[in-house]
C-alpha positions in Angstrom: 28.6 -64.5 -25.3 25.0 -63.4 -25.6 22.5 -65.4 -24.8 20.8 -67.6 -27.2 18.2 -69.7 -27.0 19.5 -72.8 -29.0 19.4 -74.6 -25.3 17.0 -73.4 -22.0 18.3 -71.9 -19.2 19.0 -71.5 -15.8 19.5 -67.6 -14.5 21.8 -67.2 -12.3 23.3 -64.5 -10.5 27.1 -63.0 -9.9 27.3 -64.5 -7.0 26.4 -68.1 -7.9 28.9 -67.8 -11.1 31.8 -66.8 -8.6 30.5 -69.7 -6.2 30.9 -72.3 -9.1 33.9 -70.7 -10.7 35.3 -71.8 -7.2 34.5 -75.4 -7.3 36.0 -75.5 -10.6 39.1 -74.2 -10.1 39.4 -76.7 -7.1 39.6 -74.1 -4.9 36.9 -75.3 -2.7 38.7 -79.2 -3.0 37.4 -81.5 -2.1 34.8 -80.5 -3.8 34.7 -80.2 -7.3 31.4 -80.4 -8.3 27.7 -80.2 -7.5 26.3 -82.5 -5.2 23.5 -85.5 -5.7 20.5 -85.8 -3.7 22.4 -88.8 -1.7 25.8 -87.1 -1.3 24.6 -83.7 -0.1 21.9 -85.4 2.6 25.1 -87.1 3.9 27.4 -84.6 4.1 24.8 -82.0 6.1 24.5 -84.8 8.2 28.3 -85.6 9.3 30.2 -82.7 7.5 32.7 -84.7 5.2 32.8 -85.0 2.0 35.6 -87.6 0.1 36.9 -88.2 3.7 37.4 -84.7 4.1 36.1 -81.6 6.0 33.4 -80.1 4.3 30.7 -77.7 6.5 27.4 -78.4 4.3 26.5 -79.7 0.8 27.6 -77.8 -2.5 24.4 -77.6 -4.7 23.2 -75.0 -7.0 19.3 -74.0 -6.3 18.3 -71.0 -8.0 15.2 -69.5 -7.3 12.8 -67.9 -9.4 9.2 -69.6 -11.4 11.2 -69.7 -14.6 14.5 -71.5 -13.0 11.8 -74.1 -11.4 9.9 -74.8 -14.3 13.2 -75.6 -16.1 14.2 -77.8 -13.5 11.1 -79.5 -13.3 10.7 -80.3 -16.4 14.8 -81.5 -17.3 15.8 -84.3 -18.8 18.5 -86.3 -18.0 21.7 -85.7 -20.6 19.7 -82.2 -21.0 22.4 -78.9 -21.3 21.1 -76.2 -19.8 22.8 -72.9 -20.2 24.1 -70.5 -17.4 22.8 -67.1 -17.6 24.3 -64.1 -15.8 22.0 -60.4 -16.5 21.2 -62.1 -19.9 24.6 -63.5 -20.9 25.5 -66.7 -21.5 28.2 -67.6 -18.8 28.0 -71.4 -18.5 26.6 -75.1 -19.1 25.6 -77.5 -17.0 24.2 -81.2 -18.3 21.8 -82.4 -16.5 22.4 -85.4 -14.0 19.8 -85.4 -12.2 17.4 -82.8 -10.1 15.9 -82.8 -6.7 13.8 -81.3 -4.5 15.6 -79.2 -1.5 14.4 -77.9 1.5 15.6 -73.7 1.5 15.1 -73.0 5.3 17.4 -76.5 6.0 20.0 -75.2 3.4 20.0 -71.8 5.4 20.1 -73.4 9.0 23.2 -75.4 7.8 24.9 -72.4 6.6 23.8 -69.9 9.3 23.3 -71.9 12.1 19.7 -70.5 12.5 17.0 -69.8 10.6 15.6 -66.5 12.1 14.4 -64.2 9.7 15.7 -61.8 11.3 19.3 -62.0 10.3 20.3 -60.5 7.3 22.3 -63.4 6.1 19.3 -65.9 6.2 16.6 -63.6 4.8 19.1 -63.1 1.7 20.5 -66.7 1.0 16.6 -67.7 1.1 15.6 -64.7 -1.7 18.3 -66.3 -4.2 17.1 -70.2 -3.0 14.8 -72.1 -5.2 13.1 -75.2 -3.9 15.1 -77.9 -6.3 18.7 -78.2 -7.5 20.5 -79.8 -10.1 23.5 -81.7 -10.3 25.4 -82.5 -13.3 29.1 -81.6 -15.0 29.1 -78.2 -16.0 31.5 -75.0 -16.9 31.6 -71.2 -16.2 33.6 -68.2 -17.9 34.8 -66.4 -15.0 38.4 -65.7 -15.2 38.6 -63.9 -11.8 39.3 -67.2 -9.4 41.7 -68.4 -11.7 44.0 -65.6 -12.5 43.8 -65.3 -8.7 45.5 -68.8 -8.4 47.5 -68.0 -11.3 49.2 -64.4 -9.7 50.0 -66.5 -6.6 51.6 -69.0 -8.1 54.1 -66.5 -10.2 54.9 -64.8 -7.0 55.7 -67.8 -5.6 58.1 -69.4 -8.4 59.5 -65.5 -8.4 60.4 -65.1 -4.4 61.1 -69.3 -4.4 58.6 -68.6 -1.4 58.6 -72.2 1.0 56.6 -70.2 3.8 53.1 -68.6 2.5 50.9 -66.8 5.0 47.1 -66.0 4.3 45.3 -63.5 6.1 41.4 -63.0 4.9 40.5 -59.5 5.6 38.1 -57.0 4.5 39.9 -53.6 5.5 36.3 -52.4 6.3 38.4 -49.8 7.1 42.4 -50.9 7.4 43.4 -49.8 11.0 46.3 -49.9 13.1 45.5 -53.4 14.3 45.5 -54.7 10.6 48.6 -53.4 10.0 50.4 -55.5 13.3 48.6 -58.1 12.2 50.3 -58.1 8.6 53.8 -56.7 10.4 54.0 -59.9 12.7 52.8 -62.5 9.7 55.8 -61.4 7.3 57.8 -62.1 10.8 58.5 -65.5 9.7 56.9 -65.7 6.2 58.5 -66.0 2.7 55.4 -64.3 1.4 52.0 -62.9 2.7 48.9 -63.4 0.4 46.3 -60.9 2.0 42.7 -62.4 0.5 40.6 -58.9 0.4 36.9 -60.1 0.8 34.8 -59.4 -2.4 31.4 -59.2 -1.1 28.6 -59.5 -3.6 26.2 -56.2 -2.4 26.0 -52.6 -3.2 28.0 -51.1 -0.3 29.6 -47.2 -0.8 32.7 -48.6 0.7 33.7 -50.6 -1.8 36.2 -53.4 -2.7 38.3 -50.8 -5.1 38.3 -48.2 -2.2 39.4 -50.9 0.3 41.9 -51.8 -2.1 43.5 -48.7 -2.4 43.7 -48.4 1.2 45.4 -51.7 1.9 47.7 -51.0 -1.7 49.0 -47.6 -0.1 49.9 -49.0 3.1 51.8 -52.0 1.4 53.3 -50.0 -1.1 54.8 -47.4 1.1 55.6 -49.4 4.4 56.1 -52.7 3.5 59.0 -55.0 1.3 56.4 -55.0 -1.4 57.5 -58.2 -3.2 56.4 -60.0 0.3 52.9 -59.0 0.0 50.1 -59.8 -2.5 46.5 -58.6 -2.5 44.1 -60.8 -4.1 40.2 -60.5 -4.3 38.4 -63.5 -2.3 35.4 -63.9 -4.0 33.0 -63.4 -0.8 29.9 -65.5 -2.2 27.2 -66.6 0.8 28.9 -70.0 1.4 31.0 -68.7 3.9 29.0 -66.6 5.8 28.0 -68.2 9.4 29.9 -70.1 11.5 31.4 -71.9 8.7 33.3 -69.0 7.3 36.5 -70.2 9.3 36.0 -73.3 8.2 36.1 -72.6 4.5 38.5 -69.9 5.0 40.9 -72.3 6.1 40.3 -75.1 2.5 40.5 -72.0 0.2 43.7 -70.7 1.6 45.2 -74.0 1.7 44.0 -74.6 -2.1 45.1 -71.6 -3.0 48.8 -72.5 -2.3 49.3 -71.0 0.9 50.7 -73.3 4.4 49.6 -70.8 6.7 46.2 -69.4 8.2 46.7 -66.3 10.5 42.8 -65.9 12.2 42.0 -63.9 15.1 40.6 -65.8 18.4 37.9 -63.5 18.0 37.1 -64.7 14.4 33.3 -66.0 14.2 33.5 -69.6 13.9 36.3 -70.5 15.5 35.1 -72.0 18.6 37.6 -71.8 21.3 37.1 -74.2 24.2 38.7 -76.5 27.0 39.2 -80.2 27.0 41.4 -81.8 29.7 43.1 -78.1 30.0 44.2 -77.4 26.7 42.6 -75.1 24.6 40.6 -76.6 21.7 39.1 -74.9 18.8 36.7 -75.8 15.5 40.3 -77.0 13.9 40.9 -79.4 15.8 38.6 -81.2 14.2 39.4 -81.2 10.9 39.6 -84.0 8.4 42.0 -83.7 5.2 43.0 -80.1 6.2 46.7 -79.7 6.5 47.5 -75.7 6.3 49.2 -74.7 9.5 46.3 -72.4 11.4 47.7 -69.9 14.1 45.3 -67.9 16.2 46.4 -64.6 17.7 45.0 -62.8 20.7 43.3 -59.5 20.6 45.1 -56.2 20.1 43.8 -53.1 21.5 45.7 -49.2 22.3 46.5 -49.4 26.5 46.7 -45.8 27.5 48.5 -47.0 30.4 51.4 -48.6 28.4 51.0 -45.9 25.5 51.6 -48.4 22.5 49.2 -51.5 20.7 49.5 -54.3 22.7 48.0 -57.8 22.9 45.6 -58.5 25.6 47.7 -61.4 26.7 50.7 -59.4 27.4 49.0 -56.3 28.7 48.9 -56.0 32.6 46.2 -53.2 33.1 42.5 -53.6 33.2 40.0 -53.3 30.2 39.4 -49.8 30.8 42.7 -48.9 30.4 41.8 -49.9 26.4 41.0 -48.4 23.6 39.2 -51.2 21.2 39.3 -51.5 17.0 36.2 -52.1 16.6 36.0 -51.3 12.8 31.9 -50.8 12.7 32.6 -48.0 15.1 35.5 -46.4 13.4 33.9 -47.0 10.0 30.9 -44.9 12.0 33.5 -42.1 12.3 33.9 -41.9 8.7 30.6 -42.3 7.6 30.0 -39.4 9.4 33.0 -37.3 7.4 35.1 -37.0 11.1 38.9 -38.1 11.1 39.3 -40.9 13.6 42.4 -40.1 15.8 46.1 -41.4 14.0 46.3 -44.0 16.9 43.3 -45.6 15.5 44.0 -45.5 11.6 46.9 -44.0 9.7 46.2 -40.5 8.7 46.9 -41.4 4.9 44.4 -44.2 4.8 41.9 -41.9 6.3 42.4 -39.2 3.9 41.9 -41.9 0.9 38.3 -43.2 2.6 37.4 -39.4 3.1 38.2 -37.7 -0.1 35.9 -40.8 -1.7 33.4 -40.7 0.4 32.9 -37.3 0.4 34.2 -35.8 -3.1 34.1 -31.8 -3.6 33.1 -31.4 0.1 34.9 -28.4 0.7 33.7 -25.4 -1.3 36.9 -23.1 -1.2 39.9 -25.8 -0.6 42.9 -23.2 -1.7 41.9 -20.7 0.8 41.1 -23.6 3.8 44.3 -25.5 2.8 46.7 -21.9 3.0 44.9 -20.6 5.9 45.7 -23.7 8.1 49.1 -25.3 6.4 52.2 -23.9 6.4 53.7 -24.0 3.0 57.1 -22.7 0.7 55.3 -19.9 -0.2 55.2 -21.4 -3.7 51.8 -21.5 -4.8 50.4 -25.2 -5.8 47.0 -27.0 -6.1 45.8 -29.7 -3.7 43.4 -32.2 -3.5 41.4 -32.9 -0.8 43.4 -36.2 0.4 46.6 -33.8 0.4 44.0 -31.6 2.9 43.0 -34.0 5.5 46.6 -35.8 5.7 47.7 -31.8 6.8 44.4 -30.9 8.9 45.3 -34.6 11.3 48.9 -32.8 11.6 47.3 -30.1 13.5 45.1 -32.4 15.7 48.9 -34.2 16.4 49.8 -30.6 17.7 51.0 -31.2 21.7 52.6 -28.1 22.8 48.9 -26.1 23.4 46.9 -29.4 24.3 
């Protein structure tokens, strides 16, 4: 609804509407609400909240001179309305307010509060120096139709085993795909949570989404996979992303957390020579978490292969690292089959770089061989061909 100004207001952004829409859905369980003054001091001090797990306190801070004036000045009982790019999206009634410290808040979530990592300087843009606590609502049916289309393909498969993998495709390579290949291994149902950042960013969720939709589609038994949007909101960036990664999947119906040892956060370590990690100290969260080792391409052993199994040396291997294969495509260059299937490829390129070619008839029938039937392509049907030729062996 449009915003009207029967009550005052609190602006908020997408991002903090997602973040709330969250808590009420009970997705981040156990917490449900915003924090007091009194609970959120203790839970940044021991990380547990209702005798569970919980990495820092849940409070909403908005910044901005209007947003602090209103909180200032608010009454206890008072409803203040939510406001998202001048729509009305919420209430909240006041319980009380209190003054926050916005480099503390960062440090808790990041860990640090250098300014000169991206994820601190913009959490502290969008922090304001009080927050309110109070019972409140949001429209946002995003969260809870994604609860809602798990469910349903749960009741549908009568699924007992349900994987999660959180992944951002950022771009879906070969790796992804083993990963997804081995979790369906011994799992009713794989729900892969596709991160939904909140940032202007040319590779974008939809894009990503078709990529990991073809692949699923056309390799996998479809009815075993799910793609859902995780909305990707700045509470779990930092070292606390595994930690949260781990309560939403569980909320969200799933028994199973497949992570990479590699993840950020997870904290692997030796005590009395076992191998310990961050989730081994967890309070109140029961989901199954399973780490697996690092895949890379061996060009001794001519396949993917884990580095556990692998006998020959690092420089035997070709690593996924998916800034520097993104790097490839940003630059408009195929990356080599082994790295990323040629389809999914085609898909990134023919977005990113729409009418690139300026006579695609004439390159496509100059380079593919066809029926001799004469038929219009598009540019994806162009680079699938072109990575045919690069596959050529008999004059390389």
């Amino acid at each position: 609804m449009k915003y009207s100004r029967k009550n005052r207001a609190l602006y908020i952004d997408k991002e903090a509407l997602a973040t709330l829409a969250m808590a009420q859905e009970g997705i981040l369980n156990p917490v449900t609400k915003l924090m007091n003054e009194k609970e959120a001091k203790e839970v940044d001090k021991t990380k547990i909240y209702k005798n569970k797990t919980f990495p820092y306190s849940f409070v909403l801070a908005p910044s901005g001179r209007r947003n602090e004036e209103v909180l200032k000045s608010a009454k206890s009982g008072e409803i203040l309305d939510l406001v998202v790019d001048g729509v009305k999206r919420g209430e909240i009634k006041t319980d009380n307010v209190f003054k926050i410290d916005p480099k503390k808040r960062v440090k808790n979530i990041y860990a640090t509060e250098d300014l000169t990592h991206p994820g601190v300087i913009s959490t502290l843009k969008r922090l304001g120096n009080y927050a309110i606590c109070g019972d409140f609502w949001v429209d946002f049916e995003d969260v809870k139709k994604t609860k809602e289309a798990i469910l349903k393909r749960k009741r549908d498969l009568k699924a007992k085993s349900v994987t999660a993998l959180m992944m951002s495709a950022k771009p879906l390579h070969r790796v992804h795909e083993r990963l997804i290949r081995l979790s369906l291994e011994n799992s009713d149902l794989i729900v892969i949570f596709l991160l939904k950042p909140y940032l202007n960013d040319k590779f974008s969720y939809s894009l990503r989404y078709k990529t990991v939709e073809y692949f699923v589609k056309n390799y996998l038994p479809k009815n075993r996979v799910l793609i859902v949007p995780l909305e990707n909101t700045y509470i779990f960036a930092g070292f606390n992303e595994v930690i949260l990664d781990a309560i939403v999947a569980q909320n969200f119906g799933c028994n199973k957390l497949i992570i990479g040892k590699n993840h950020a956060g997870v904290g692997l370590y030796y005590d009395k020579n076992s191998i310990k990690s961050v989730f081994d100290t967890l309070k109140g969260v029961n989901i199954d978490i399973e780490t697996v080792s690092k895949f890379v391409y061996c060009n001794e052993c001519k396949t993917l292969v884990s580095t556990n199994t692998c006998p020959h040396g690092s420089h035997h291997h070709i690593s996924y690292d998916s800034d520097s294969i993104l790097e490839l495509l940003e630059l408009g260059i195929l990356p080599p089959a082994v790295l990323v299937r040629k389809e999914i490829s085609a898909i990134i390129l023919s977005h990113l770089f729409p009418n690139r070619f300026k006579n695609l008839e004439k390159l496509y029938y100059n380079f593919v061989p066809f029926s001799g039937i004469m038929e219009k392509h598009i540019e994806k049907d162009f680079y699938i061909e072109l990575m045919k030729l690069y596959q050529t062996t008999s004059l390389t």
